[in-house]
C-alpha positions as CSV (number, residue, x, y, z in Angstrom):
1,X,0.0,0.0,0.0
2,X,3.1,1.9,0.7
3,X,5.0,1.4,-2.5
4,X,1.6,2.1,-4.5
5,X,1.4,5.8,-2.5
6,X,4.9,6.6,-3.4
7,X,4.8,5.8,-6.9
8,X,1.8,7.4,-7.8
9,X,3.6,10.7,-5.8
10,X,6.1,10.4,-8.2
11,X,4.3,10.4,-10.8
12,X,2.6,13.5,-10.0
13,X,5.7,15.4,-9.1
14,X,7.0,14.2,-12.5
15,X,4.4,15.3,-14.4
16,X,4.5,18.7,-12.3
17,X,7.9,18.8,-13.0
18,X,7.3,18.5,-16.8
19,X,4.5,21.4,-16.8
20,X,7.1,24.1,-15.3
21,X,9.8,23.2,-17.3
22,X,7.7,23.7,-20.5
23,X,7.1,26.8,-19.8
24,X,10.1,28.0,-21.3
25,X,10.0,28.0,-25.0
26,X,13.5,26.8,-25.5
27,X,12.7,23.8,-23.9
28,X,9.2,23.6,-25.5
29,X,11.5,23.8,-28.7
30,X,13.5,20.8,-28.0
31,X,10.7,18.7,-26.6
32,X,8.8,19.6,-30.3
33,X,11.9,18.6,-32.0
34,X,12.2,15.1,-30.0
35,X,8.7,14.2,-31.0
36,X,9.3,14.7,-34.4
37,X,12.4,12.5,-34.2
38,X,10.1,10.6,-32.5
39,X,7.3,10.2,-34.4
40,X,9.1,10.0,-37.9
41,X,11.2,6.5,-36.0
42,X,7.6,5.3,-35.6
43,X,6.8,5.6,-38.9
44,X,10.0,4.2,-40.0
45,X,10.8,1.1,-37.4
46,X,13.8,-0.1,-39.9
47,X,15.1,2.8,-39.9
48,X,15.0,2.5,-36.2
49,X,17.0,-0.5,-36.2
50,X,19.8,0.6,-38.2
51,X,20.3,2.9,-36.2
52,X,20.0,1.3,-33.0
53,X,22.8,-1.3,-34.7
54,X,24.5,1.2,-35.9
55,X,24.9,2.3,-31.8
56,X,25.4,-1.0,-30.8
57,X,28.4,-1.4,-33.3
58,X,30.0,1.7,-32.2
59,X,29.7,1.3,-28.7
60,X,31.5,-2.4,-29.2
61,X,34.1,-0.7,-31.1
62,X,34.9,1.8,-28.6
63,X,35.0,-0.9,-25.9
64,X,37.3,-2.9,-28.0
65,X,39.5,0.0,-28.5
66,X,39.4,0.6,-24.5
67,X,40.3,-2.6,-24.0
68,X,43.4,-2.6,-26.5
69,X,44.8,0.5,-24.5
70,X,44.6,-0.8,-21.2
71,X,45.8,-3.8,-22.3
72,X,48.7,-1.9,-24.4
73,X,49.3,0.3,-20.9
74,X,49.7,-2.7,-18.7
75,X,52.3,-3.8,-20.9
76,X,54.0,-0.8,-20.6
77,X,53.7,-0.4,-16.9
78,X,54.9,-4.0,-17.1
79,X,58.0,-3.4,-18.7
80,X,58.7,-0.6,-17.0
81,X,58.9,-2.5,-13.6
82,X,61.0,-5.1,-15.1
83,X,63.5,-1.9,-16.6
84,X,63.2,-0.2,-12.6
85,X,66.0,-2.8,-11.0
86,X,68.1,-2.6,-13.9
87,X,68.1,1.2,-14.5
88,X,68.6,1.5,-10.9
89,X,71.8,-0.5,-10.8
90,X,72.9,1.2,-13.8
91,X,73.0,4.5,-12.2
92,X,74.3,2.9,-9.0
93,X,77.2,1.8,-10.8
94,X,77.8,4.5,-12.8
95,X,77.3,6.9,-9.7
96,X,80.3,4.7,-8.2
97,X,82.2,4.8,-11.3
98,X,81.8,9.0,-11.3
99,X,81.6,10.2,-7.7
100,X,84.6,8.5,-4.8
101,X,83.3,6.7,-2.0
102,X,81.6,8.5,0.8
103,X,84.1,7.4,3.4
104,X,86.7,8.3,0.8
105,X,85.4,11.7,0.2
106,X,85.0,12.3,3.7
107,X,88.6,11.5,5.1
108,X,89.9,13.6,1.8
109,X,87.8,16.6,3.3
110,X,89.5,15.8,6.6
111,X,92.9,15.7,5.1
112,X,92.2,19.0,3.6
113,X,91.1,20.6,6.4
114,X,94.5,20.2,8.2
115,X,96.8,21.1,5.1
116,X,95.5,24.4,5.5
């Protein structure tokens, strides 16, 4: 009894609803146009269903192409976690290759500081 109430509540606040906003010709503009586009669907249900294929098609395209990025990114992400370790101990070493030891560094600052 409760849901029945509700429902038919919303209905009236819907159809409200619909009254005020077609009081602004702009929108009674658009809402012609849809029933046009409408009514001329009706007439033509083929038509209809081309279209609605022609959607579907679309649609399973796009996902298709979504799905070939993220599966083309997670590649990528892939390999770059593999290349993170090695890039890493490539800069390592070449940071040791470049730059003297710390405790090297910091005994020739020591020595320095008592030649002067």
């Amino acid at each position: 009894m409760g849901k029945g109430k509700f429902f038919t509540k919303v209905g009236i606040g819907a159809a409200i609803g619909g009254a005020i906003a077609l009081m602004d010709r702009q929108t009674r503009e658009e809402m012609k146009e849809w029933a046009i586009y409408l009514f001329e669907m009706a007439k033509d249900p083929e038509s209809l269903s081309a279209s609605s294929k022609e959607i579907v098609n679309r649609a399973k395209e796009t996902a298709q192409q979504i799905s070939d990025d993220v599966s083309y990114i997670r590649g990528k992400v892939d390999s770059l976690r593999d290349l993170t370790p090695e890039v890493k101990d490539l800069v390592d070493e070449t940071k040791s290759t470049f730059l003297p030891d710390e405790e090297s560094a910091s005994g020739a600052a020591g020595k320095t500081s008592v030649t002067h």
